[in-house]
C-alpha positions in Angstrom: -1.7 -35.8 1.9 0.4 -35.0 4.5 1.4 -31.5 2.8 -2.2 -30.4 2.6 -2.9 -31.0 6.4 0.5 -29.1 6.9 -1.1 -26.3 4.5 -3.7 -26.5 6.2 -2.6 -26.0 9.8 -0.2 -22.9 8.5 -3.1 -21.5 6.8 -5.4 -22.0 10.2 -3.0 -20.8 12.3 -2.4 -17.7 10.1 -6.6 -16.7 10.6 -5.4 -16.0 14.2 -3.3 -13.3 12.9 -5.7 -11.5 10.2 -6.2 -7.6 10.9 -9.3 -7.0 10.0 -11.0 -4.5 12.4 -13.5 -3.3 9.0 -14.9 -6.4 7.7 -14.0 -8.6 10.9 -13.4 -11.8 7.6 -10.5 -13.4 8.8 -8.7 -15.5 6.1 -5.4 -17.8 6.1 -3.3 -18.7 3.4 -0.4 -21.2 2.7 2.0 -21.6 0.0 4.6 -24.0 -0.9 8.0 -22.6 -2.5 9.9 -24.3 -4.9 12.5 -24.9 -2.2 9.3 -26.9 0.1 9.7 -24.2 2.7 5.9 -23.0 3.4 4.8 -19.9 4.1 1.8 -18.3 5.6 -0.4 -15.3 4.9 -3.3 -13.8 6.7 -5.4 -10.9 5.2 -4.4 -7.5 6.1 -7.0 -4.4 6.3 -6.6 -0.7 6.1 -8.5 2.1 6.4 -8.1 3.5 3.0 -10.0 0.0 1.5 -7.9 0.3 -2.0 -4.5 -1.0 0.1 -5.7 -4.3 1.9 -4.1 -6.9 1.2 -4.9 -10.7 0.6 -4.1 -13.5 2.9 -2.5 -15.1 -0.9 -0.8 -12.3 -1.4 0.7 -12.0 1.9 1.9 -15.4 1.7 3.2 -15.1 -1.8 4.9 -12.1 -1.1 6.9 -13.6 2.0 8.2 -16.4 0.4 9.7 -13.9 -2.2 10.8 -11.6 0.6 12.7 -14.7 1.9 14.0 -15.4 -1.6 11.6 -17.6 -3.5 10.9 -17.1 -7.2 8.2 -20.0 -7.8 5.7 -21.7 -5.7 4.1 -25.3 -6.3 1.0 -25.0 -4.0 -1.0 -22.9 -2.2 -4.1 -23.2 0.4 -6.4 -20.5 1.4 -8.7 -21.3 4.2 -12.1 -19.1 6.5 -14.8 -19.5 8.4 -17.2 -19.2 5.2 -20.2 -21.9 4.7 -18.7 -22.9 1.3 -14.5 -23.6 0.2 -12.9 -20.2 -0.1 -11.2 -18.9 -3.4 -9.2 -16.5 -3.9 -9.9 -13.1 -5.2 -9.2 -11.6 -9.0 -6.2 -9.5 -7.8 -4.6 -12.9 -6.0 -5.8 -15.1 -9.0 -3.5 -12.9 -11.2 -0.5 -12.8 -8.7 -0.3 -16.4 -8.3 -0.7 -16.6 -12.6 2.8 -14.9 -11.9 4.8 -17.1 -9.4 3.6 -20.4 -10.2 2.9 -22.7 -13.3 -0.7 -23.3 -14.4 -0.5 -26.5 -13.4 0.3 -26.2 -9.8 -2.5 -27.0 -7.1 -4.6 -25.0 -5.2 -6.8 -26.0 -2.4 -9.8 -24.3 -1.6 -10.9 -25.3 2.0 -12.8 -23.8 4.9 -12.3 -24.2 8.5 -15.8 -26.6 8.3 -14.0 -29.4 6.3 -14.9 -28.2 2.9 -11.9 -29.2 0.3 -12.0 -28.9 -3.6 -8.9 -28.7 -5.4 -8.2 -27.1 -8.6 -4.9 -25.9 -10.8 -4.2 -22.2 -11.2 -5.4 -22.3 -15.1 -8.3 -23.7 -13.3 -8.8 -20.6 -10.9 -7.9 -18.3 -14.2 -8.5 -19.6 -17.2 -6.8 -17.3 -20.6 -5.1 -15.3 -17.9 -2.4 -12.6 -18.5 0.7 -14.0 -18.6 4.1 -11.9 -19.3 6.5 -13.0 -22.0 9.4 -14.7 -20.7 
């Protein structure tokens, strides 16, 4: 328990730091590396709508940047009615860093929480051949 409240106060914090000056949707995002460093991601917008990038995938993508090859959890967090979940792009990204088994929390900032498994999230995804 006490990793998802930390989870959840990196993923919080994170919404403060979203640049989103299009849709104005601000969402956080924690992850867990294999090391139990966590990292956090906020969504990131650009003009040119194609190259925005997730709050997941921000996340994800600093833990590799600081040298992590596998993640064990992740927690992606708004201000939305109902949990958040991540998007198709994200969904496959995370197929790629973390086993299907690993948990991921679904949560908005009302007090919302499900929690599911990434073959949960993406069932007969793509996976490479290692």
């Amino acid at each position: 328990m006490a990793e998802l409240e930390e989870l959840l106060q990196v993923a919080t914090d994170m919404l403060d730091r979203a640049y989103t000056p299009y849709s104005h949707f601000h969402v956080g995002a924690a992850v867990v590396g294999a090391s139990g460093k966590i990292y956090g991601g906020c969504n990131i917008e650009n003009a040119s709508y194609g190259l925005t990038n997730c709050a997941e995938r921000t996340a994800i993508f600093s833990g590799i940047a600081a040298g992590e090859k596998k993640f064990t959890a992740l927690l992606v967090t708004g201000d939305t009615e109902q949990a958040i979940a991540p998007c198709g792009a994200c969904r496959q990204v995370i197929t790629e860093f973390f086993d299907q088994d690993a948990v991921i929390y679904l949560t908005n900032q009302k007090g919302a929480l499900a929690e599911t498994t990434v073959a949960g999230i993406l069932p007969g995804a793509f996976l490479a051949l290692k």
